[in-house]
Backbone as ProteinMPNN parsed JSONL, in Angstrom:
{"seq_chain_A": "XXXXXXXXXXXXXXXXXXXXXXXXXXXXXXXXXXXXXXXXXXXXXXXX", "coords_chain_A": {"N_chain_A": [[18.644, -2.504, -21.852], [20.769, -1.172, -19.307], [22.377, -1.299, -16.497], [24.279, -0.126, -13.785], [26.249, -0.579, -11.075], [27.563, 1.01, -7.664], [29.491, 2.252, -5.746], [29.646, 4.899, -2.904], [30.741, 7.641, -0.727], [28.271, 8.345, 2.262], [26.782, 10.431, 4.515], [27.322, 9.933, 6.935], [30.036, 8.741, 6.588], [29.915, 6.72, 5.772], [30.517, 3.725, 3.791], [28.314, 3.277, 0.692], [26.39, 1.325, -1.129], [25.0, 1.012, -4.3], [22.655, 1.311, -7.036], [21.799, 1.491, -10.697], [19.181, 1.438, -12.745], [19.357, 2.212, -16.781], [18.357, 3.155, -19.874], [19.902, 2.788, -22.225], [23.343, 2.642, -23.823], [24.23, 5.131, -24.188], [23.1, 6.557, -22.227], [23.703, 5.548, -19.724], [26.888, 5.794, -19.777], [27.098, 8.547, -19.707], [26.402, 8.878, -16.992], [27.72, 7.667, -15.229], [29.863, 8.721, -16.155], [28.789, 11.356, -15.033], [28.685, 10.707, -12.045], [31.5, 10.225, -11.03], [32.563, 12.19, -10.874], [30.848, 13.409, -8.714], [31.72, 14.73, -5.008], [31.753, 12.386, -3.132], [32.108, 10.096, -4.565], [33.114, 6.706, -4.372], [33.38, 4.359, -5.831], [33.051, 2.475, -8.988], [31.126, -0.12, -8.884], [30.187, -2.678, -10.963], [29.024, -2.914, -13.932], [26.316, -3.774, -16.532]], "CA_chain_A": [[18.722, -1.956, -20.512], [21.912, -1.386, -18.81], [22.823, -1.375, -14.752], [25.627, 0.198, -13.424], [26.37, -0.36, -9.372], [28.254, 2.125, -7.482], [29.729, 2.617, -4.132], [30.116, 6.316, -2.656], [30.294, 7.544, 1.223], [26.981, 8.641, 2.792], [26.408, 11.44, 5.61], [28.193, 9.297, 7.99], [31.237, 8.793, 6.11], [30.133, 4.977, 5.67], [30.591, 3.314, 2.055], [27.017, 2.429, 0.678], [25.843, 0.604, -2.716], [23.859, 2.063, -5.275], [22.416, 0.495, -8.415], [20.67, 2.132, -11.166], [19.171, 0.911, -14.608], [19.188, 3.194, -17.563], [17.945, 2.33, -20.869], [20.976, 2.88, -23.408], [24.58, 2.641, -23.711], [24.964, 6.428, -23.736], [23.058, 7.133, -20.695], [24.901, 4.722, -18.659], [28.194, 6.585, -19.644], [26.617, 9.888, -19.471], [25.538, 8.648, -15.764], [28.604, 6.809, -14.933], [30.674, 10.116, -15.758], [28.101, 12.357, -13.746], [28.456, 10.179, -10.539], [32.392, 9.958, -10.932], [32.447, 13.662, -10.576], [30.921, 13.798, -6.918], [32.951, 14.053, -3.869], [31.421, 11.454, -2.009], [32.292, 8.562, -4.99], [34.208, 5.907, -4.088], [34.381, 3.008, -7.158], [32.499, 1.614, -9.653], [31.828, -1.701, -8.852], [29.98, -3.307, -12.184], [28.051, -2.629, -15.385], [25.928, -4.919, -17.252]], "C_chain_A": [[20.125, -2.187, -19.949], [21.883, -1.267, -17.52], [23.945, -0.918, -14.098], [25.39, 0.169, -11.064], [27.319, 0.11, -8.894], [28.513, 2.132, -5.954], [30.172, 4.048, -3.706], [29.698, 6.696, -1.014], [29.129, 8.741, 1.474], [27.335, 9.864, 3.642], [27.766, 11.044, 6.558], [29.225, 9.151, 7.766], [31.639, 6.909, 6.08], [30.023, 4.714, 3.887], [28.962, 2.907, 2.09], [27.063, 2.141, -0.636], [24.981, 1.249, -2.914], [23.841, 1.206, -6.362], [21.371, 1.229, -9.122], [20.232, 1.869, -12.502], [18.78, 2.316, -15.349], [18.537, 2.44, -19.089], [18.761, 2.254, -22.255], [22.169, 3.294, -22.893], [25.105, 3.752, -23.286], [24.679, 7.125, -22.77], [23.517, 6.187, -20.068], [26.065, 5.763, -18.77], [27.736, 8.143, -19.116], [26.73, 9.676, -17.642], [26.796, 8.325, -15.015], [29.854, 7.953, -14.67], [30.4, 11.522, -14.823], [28.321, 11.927, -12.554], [30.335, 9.684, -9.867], [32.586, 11.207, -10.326], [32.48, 14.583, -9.101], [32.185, 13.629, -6.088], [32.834, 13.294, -3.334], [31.62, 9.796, -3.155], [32.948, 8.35, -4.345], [34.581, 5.029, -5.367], [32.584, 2.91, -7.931], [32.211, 0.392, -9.236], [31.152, -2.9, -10.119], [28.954, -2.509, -13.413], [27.449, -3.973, -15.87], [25.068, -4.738, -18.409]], "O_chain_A": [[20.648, -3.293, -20.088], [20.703, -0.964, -17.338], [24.699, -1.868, -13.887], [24.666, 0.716, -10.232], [28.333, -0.189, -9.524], [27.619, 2.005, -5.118], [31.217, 4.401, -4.251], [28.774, 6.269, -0.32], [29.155, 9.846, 0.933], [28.428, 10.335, 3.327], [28.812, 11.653, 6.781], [29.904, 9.394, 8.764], [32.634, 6.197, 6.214], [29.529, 5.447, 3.029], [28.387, 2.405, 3.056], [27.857, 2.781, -1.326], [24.267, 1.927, -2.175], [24.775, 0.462, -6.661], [20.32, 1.593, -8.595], [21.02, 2.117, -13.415], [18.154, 3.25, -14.85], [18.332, 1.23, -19.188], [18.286, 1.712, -23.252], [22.309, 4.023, -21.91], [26.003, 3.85, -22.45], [25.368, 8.028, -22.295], [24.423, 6.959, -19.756], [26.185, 6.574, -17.852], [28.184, 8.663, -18.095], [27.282, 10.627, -17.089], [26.824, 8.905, -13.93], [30.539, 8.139, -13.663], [31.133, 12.319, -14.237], [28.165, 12.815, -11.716], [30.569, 9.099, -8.809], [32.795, 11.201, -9.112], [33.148, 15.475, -8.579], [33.178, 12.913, -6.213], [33.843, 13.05, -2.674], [31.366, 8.669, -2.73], [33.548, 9.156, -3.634], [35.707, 4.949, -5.859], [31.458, 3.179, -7.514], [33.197, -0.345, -9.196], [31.694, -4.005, -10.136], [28.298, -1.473, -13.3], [27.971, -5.067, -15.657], [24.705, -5.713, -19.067]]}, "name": "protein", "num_of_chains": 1, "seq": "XXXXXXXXXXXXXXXXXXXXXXXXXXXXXXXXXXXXXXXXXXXXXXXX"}
C-alpha cells in the first residue's frame, strides 16, 4: 500500500491537504502525475 499527501487550492483560493492510499507503486505515480496536471495543485508534500 502506498500514500501520497497533497496540497492544492480549494474554491476559496485556500491551500487544503489531501491524502490518498493506492495499492501499487504504479498507481501512486499514475495518480501523482494525474493530480500534478490540475490547475488548482500546489506541492506534493510526501509519499510512503
Amino acid at each position: 500500500m502506498r500514500e501520497v499527501a497533497w496540497q492544492e487550492f480549494n474554491k476559496s483560493d485556500r491551500i487544503v491537504t489531501k491524502r490518498k492510499t493506492l495499492k501499487t507503486d504504479e498507481a501512486a505515480e499514475k495518480f501523482i502525475e494525474k493530480i500534478c496536471e490540475k490547475d488548482n495543485f500546489y506541492t506534493i508534500l510526501a509519499t510512503r
